[in-house]
C-alpha positions as CSV (number, residue, x, y, z in Angstrom):
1,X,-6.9,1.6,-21.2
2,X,-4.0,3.5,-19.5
3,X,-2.8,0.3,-18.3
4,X,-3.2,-2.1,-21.1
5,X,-0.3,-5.3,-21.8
6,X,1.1,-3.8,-17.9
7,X,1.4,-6.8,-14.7
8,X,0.8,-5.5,-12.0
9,X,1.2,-7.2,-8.0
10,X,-0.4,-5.2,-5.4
11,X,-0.1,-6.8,-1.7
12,X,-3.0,-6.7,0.9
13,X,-5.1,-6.9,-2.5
14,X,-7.9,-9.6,-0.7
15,X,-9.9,-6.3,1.1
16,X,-9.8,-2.5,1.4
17,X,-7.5,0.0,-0.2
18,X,-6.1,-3.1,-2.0
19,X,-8.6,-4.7,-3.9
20,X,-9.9,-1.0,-5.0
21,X,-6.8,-1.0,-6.8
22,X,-6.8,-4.2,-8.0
23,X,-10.1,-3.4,-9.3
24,X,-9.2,0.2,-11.2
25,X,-5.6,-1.4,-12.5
26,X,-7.8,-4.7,-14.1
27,X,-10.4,-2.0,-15.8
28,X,-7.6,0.0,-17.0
29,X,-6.5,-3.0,-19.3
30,X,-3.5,-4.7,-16.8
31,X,-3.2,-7.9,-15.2
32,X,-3.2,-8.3,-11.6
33,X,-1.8,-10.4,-9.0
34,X,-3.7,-10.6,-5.5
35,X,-1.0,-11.0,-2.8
36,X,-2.7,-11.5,0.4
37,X,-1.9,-13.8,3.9
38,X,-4.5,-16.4,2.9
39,X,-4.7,-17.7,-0.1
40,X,-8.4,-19.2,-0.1
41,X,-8.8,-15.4,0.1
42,X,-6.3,-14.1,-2.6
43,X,-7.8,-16.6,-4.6
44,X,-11.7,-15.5,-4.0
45,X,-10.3,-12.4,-4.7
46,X,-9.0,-13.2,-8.3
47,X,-12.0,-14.6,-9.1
48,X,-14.0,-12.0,-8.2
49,X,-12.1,-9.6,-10.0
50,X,-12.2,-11.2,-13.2
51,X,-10.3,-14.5,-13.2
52,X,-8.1,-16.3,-15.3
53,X,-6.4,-13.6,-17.5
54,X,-7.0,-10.8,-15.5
55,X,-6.3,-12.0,-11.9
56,X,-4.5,-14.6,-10.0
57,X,-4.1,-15.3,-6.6
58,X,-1.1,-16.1,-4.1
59,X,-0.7,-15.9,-0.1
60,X,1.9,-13.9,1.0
61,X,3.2,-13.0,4.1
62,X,5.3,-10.0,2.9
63,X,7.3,-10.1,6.1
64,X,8.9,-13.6,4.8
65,X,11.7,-13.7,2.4
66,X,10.8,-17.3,1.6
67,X,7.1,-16.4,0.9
68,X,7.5,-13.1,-1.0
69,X,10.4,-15.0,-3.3
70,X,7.6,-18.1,-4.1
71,X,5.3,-15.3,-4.6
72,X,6.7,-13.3,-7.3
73,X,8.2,-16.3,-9.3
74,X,4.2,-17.7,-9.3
75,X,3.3,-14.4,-10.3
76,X,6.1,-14.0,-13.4
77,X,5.2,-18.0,-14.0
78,X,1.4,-16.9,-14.6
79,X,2.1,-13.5,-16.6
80,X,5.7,-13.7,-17.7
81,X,6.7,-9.9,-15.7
82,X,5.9,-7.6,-13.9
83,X,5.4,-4.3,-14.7
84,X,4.1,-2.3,-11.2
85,X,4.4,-2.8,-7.4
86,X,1.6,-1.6,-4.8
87,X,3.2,-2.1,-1.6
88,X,0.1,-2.1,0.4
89,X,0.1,-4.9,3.2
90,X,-0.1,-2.9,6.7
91,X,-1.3,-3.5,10.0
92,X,-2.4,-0.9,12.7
93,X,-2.3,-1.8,16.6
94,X,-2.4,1.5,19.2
95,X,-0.6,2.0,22.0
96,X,0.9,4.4,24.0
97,X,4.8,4.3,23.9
98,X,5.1,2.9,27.6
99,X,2.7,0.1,27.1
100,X,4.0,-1.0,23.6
101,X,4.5,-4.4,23.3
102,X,8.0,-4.7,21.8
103,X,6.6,-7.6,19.6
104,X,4.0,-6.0,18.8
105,X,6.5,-3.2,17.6
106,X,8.6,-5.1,15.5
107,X,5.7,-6.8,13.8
108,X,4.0,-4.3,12.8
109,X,8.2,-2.7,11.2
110,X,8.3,-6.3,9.2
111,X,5.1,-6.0,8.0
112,X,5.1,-2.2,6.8
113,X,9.0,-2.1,6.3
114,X,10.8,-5.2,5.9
115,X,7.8,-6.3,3.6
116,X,8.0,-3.2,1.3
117,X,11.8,-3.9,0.8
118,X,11.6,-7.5,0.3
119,X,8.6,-6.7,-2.5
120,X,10.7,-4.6,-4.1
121,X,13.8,-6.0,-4.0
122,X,12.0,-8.8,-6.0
123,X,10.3,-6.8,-8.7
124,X,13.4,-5.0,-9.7
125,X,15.1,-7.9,-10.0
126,X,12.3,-8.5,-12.6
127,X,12.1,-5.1,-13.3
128,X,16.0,-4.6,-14.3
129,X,16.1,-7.8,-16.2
130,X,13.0,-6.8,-18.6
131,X,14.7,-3.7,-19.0
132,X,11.6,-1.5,-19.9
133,X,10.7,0.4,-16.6
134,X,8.4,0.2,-13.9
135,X,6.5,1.7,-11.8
136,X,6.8,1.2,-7.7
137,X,4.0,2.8,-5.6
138,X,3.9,2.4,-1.6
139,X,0.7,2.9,0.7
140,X,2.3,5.7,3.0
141,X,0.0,7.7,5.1
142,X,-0.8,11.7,6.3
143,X,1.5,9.6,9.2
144,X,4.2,9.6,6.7
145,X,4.3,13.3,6.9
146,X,2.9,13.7,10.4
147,X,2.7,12.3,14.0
148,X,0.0,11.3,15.8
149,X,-0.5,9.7,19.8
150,X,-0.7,6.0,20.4
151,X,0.9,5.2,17.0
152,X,4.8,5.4,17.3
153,X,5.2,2.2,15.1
154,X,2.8,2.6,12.1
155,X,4.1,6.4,12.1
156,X,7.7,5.5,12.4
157,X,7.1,2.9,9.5
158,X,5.4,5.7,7.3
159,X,7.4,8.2,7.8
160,X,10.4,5.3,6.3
161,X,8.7,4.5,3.2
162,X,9.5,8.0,1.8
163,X,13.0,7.2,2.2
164,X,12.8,3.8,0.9
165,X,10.8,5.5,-1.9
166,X,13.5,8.2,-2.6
167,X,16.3,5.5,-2.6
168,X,14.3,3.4,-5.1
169,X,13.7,6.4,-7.4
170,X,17.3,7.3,-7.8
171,X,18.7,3.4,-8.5
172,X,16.0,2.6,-10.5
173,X,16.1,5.6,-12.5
174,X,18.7,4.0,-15.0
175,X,16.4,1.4,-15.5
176,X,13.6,3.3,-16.0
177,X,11.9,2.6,-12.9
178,X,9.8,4.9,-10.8
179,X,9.1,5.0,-7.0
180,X,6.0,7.0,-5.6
181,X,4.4,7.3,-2.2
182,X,0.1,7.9,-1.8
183,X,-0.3,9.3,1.9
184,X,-3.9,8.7,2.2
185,X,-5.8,10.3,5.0
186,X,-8.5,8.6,7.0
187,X,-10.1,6.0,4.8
188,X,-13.1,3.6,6.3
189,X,-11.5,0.3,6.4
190,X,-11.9,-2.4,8.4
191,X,-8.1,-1.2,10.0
192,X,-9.8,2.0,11.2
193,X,-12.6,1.1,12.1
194,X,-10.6,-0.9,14.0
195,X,-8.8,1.9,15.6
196,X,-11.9,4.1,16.4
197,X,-13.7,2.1,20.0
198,X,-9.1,1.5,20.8
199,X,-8.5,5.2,20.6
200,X,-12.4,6.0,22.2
201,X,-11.2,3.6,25.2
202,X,-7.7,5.6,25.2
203,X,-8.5,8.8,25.5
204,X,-11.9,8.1,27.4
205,X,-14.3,9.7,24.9
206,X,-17.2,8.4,22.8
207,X,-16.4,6.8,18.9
208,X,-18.4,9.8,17.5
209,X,-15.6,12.1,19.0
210,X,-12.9,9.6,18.3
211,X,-14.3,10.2,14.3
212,X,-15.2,14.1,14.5
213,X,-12.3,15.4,17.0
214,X,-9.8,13.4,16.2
215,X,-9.3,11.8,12.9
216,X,-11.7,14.1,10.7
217,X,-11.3,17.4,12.6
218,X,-8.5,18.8,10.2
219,X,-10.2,17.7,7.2
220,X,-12.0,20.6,5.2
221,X,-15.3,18.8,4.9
222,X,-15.6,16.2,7.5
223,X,-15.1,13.7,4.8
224,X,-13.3,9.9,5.1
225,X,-11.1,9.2,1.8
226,X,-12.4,7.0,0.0
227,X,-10.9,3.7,-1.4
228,X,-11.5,5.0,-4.8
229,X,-9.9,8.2,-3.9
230,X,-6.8,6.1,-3.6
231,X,-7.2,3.8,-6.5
232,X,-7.1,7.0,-8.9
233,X,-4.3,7.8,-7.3
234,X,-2.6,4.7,-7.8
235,X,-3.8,4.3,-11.5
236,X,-2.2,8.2,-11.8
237,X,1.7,7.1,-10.5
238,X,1.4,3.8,-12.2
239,X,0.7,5.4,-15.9
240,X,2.9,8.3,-15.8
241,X,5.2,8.0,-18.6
242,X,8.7,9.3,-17.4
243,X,10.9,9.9,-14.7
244,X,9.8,13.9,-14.1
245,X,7.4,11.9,-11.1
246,X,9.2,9.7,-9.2
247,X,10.7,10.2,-5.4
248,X,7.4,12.0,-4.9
249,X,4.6,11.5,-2.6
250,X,1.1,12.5,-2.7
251,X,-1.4,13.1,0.1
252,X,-4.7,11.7,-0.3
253,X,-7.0,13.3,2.5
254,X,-9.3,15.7,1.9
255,X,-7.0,19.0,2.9
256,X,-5.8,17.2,6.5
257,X,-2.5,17.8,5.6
258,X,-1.3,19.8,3.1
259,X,1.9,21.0,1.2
């Protein structure tokens, strides 16, 4: 139980990358809370997961200040701290730069941006006032570390989570706190499936190419990460003991991109 007695909020939790970690961090012994938009959904979620004692359920729109401050004092109201973050909520819309939406821009910066620094501005709060560490992990991307077409926003928005991350890491390091970026490659969620007939309309080929020549072609086995591939991950930054692994980030995507 590598997690055991820990609390643990993970955002987007209600489907995908989310709730794969919500479901490795309950069976490594911690509590979790489900943070999602709907909360008949969070709370489905919970349930699924385990229940009272092990899960609990609350909508959140991480892009609110309102909404994630409600959140997290429901969450420290149910489990009395909180001991990780999994800054997970994201969005994907794509676009080439000339026809981008500029709402459509800046919602998809709250979501992945302002909503990672309004999470954890509120944990270590918590975090700082329990005074025994933590452990802050954000869903970057192979975008954090590369580029690709049609997706200036969501690769602008990675790439700045590794300098949230890195900021993070050296305040919270008094306090015992760790920060941590998983850059996951392609993983088959409902977001990329999603992407795959956008980007087959874009660039005027079939879905199978969109899969084998575009988003699997520098992988050394033609492979999708998994959502468990991710979930390890996760359980990995959020047991480490000290601060020798913080301000780090780890790519997740079958040898796509590699350093």
């Amino acid at each position: 139980m590598l997690l055991a007695g820990k609390v643990a909020v993970v955002t987007g939790a209600a489907s995908g990358i989310g709730k794969e970690i919500a479901k490795a961090y309950i069976a490594e012994g911690a509590k979790v809370v489900i943070a999602d938009l709907d909360l008949a959904k969070s709370e489905a979620t919970a349930a699924e997961l385990g229940g009272k004692g092990k899960a609990f359920g609350v909508a959140m729109d991480v892009s609110s200040e309102q909404q994630v401050e409600a959140g997290m004092a429901k969450a420290i109201a149910e489990f009395g701290r909180i001991d990780i973050l999994v800054s997970n909520a994201g969005i994907q819309t794509v676009s080439p730069i000339v026809d981008f939406p500029f709402d459509k821009w800046k919602q998809m910066l709250a979501i992945h941006l302002d909503g990672a620094f309004l999470t954890t501005r509120a944990v270590l709060r918590q975090m700082y006032k329990q005074g025994d560490g933590g452990s802050i992990i954000y869903m970057g991307s192979v975008h954090s570390k590369a580029a690709s077409a049609l997706k200036a926003p969501y690769v602008t928005a990675k790439h700045g989570l590794l300098g949230l991350a890195r900021v993070v890491a050296k305040e919270g390091a008094a306090h015992k706190v760790r920060a941590n970026v998983i850059c996951p490659g392609f993983v088959r969620t409902p977001l990329v499936d999603k992407q795959i007939p956008e980007q087959a309309k874009e660039f005027g080929i079939s879905e199978e190419d969109v899969v084998k020549k575009i988003m699997l072609k520098d992988t050394v086995d033609g492979e999708f990460t998994t959502v468990q591939d991710v979930a390890e991950a996760a359980v990995f930054f959020a047991s480490f003991k000290s601060n020798a692994l913080t301000g780090q980030s780890l790519i997740v995507s079958h040898g796509w991109a590699m350093e």
